[in-house]
Residue, then its C-alpha position, 0 to 999 in steps of 0.5 A: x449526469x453533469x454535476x456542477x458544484x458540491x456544497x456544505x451550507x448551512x439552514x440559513x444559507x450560509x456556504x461552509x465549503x463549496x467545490x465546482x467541477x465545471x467551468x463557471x464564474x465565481x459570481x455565477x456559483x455564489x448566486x446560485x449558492x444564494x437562491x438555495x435557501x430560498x427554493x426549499x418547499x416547506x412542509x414537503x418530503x422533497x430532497x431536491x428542487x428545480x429551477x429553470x437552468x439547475x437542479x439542487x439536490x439536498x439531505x439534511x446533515x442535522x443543522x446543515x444542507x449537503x448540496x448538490x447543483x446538477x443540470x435538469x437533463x441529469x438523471x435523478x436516480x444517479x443524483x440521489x445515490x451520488x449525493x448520498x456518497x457525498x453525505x457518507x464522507x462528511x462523516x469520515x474526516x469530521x468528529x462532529x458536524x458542526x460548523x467549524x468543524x466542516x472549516x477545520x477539515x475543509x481540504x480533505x473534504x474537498x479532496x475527497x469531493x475531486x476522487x467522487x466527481x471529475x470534470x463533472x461526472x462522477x466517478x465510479x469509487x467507493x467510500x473505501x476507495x476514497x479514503x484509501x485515495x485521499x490518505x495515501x501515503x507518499x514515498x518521496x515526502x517520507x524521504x524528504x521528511x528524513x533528510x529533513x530531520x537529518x539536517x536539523x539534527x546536524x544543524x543543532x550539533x553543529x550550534x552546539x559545537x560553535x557556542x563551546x567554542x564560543x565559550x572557549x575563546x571567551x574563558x581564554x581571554x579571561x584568563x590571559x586578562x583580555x575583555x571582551x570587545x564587540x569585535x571580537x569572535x564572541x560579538x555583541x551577542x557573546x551573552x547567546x552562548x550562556x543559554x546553549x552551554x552552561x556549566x553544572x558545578x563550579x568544578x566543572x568550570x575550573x576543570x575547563x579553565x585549566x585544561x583549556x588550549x588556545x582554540x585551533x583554527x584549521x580550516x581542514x578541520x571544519x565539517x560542514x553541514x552534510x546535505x546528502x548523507x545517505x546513510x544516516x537519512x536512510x536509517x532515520x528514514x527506518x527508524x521513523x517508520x519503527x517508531x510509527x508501528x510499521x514492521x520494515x524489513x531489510x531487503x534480502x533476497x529471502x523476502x523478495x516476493x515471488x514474480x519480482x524481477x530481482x537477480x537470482x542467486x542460485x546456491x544450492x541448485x544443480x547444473x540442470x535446474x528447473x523452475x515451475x512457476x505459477x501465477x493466480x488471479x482472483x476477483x471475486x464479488x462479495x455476494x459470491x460469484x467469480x468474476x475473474x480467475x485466471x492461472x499462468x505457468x511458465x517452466x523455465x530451464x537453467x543449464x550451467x554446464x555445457x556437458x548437459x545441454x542435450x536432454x530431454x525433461x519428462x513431465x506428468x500431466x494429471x490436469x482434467x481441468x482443461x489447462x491449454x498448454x503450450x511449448x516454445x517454437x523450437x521444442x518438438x511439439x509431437x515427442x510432447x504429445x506422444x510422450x510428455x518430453x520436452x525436448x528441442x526439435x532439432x536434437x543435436x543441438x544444445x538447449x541455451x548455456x546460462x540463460x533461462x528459457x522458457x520452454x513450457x507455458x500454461x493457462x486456465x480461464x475460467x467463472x466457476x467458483x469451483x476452480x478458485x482454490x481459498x474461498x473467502x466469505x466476509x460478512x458484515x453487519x450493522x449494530x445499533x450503536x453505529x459499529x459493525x460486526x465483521x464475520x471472515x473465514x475461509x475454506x480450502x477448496x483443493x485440500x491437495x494443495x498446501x497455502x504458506x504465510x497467507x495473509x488475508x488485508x482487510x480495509x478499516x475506516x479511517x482511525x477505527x481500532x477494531x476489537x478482535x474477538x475470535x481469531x484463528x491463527x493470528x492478526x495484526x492491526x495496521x493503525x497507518x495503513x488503516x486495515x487488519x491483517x489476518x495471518x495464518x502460517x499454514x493452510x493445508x487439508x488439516x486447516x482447511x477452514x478458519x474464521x475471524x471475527x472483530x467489531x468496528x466503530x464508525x462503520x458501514x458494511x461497504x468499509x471492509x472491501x476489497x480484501x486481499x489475499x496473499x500466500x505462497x505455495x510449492x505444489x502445482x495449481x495445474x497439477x503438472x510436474x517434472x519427474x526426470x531429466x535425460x540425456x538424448x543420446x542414452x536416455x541416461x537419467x541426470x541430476x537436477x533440480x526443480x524448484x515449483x512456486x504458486x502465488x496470487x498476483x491478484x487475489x481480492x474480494x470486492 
């Protein structure tokens, strides 16, 4: 398909905003704009219409035409169903569609246009996928927006503070007998400082005539306007974002989020220590099915004290799902398989002092919705009222593992404000980020399913996707564990520790 302009017009002919994806003369685009009106057959069901070099594709929008121009060689099928992607976003960024609406919010309309169509093809995007585009939010206006508002500020005290000394200076020369003239400090426009400083009371005034010194000028003394005040933009920064309803918390090593790449404080582990760390991703469709699921682990060792280098970590393997497991070059691969040990091939030698190695790793592919773990079912439906009822729950499938601070995201149109019926656990509506989070603290075998329900105003079922997902867990998706660490040289058992993560990498409905 060749698109080569998308247009708003009216039923007389009339162009409201247009936007052309190919290169063509401006001159060229208005006359096939014009001979638009003139084509439409009457008395017809037709939505399109032919003429010798282009194809219009057309669907009433009550008083206006949405309007596609395509090449003939196009394919129809894909014409229809990309024009009616166009007409669904019309809706979306105007209340009502009216002429001089579809002119005030004529960029975002083109905006939205760019992310269906790119160079004249169209792109393969959901109304959902648009509107998450089109009003995505910039991290670095925020910040320019905060130093912004910071000079202002500092600006106006800074005014402030000029026109008090203005006035200072102007009652000291009244009390020495002195008038004004217009060359002194206070100018010609010595009458300014009245609307920026004005006594309350005539105490007032009297108090700072008598306890008023001659006005100091020490250079070293002035501060200037500070441009890159780091500390007050960043906390102005957070406090428009507060203001806003968003929750920020500071970045303390208790809500990195797993598989970050942070430096890691180890405070309350031994010597020997052990991570186990699991990496899940999920895609699933809507309508059921697995289209991708996915699990890597990885085991690394810690050793902190040279005293403990030559050993060997026990391991229990109660996989049946067909992981494929694999050690690091430099471990014995027979003592693992005859004896679940890791431990280095050459067994004089000492694993590596203060470092993290990985010395064990893992994967399991796979398209059977029996090995995803949280099944999500989302359910939308259309009301007679232009709304959507929204149905979600989930299912525990592996009730042997145990889900913490899950949060299931759900996509809302733009300016919806759902209304909540029956919730199990708790959510949040997120008016900047446009979607609903669904919260659960704990997802375990006595919990193991739980359903959401709310309506959306404004809406189709194609709003609500994709849905992610995110939780943590301690227990291992593959069922590998480390049950003990020893010495090689005795088998002597040493203190250790072991610390086991799972989460979602990716985990979404779509």
């Amino acid at each position: 398909m060749v698109l080569i302009a998308a247009a708003v017009c009216t039923k007389a002919g009339k162009t409201i905003v247009s936007r052309q994806f190919v290169e063509m003369t401006k001159a060229r685009i208005e006359g096939l704009l014009a001979a638009f009106p003139k084509l439409i057959p009457t008395g017809t069901q037709h939505t399109f219409v032919e003429t010798e070099s282009v194809r219009y594709v057309y669907q009433p929008l009550e008083r206006l035409y949405m309007l596609l121009i395509t090449t003939r060689a196009s394919n129809i099928l894909e014409d229809l169903e990309t024009l009616r992607l166009f007409a669904r976003v019309i809706p979306e960024y105007c209340r009502s569609l009216e002429e001089n609406e579809i002119v005030d919010n004529a960029f975002n309309l083109i905006f939205a246009f760019d992310e269906i169509v790119a160079l004249g093809y169209r792109e393969s995007v959901n109304l959902s996928q648009i509107r998450t585009f089109v009003e995505m939010d910039s991290h670095e206006e925020k910040v320019y927006q905060a130093v912004r508002q910071t000079q202002e500020r500092e600006a106006k005290l800074k005014m402030r503070e000029k026109a008090k000394e203005l006035q200072r200076q102007k009652m000291e020369q009244a009390k020495r007998g002195i008038k004004p003239s217009f060359g002194s400090s206070g100018g010609f426009g010595t009458n300014t400082s009245n609307n920026t400083y004005t006594p309350t009371t005539s105490v007032d005034v009297v108090s700072v005539q008598n306890d008023v010194k001659p006005p100091q000028h020490n250079v070293s003394q002035k501060r200037g306007m500070k441009l890159g005040s780091k500390g007050k933009d960043v906390e102005s920064f957070v406090d428009q974002l507060k203001s806003e309803g968003e929750k920020v918390i500071a970045p303390t090593m208790n809500n990195v989020q797993p598989g970050t790449k942070t430096p890691t404080i180890k405070s309350d582990v031994d010597d020997v220590h052990l991570r186990l760390e699991e990496k899940l991703i999920v895609r699933m469709g809507r309508d059921g099915g697995v289209q991708q699921f996915e699990v890597l682990g990885l085991v690394t060792l810690h050793i902190g004290n040279e005293k403990w280098g030559r050993i060997r970590i026990q391991l229990e393997n109660k996989d049946t799902r067909g992981v494929q497991l694999q050690t690091h070059p430099q471990v014995d691969k027979e003592l693992f398989k005859l004896r679940s040990q890791i431990g280095l091939k050459q067994a004089g030698k000492p694993f590596p002092l203060h470092s993290d190695v990985g010395v064990l790793k893992w994967r399991l592919q796979n398209t059977d919705e029996a090995f995803v773990p949280l099944l999500i079912n989302c359910w939308p439906s259309e009301a007679g009222d232009g709304s959507c009822d929204v149905n979600i729950e989930y299912e525990l499938a592996h009730t042997n593992l145990e889900l913490a601070d899950v949060n299931i995201s759900i996509p809302l149109p733009i300016g919806c404000s759902p209304t909540v019926g029956e919730c199990d656990g708790t959510y949040t509506h997120e008016s900047r980020k446009n979607q609903l989070v669904w919260s659960l603290p704990f997802i375990d075998a006595s919990n193991k399913s739980g359903s959401l329900e709310f309506n959306a105003s404004r809406a189709i079922p194609g709003d609500f996707f994709p849905l992610t997902v995110s939780f943590t867990s301690k227990t291992s998706y593959a069922s590998i564990k480390i049950i003990d660490v020893l010495m090689v040289d005795d088998d002597s058992p040493v203190k250790h520790s072991v610390e086991a993560v799972l989460y979602p990498e990716k985990y979404e409905i779509v």
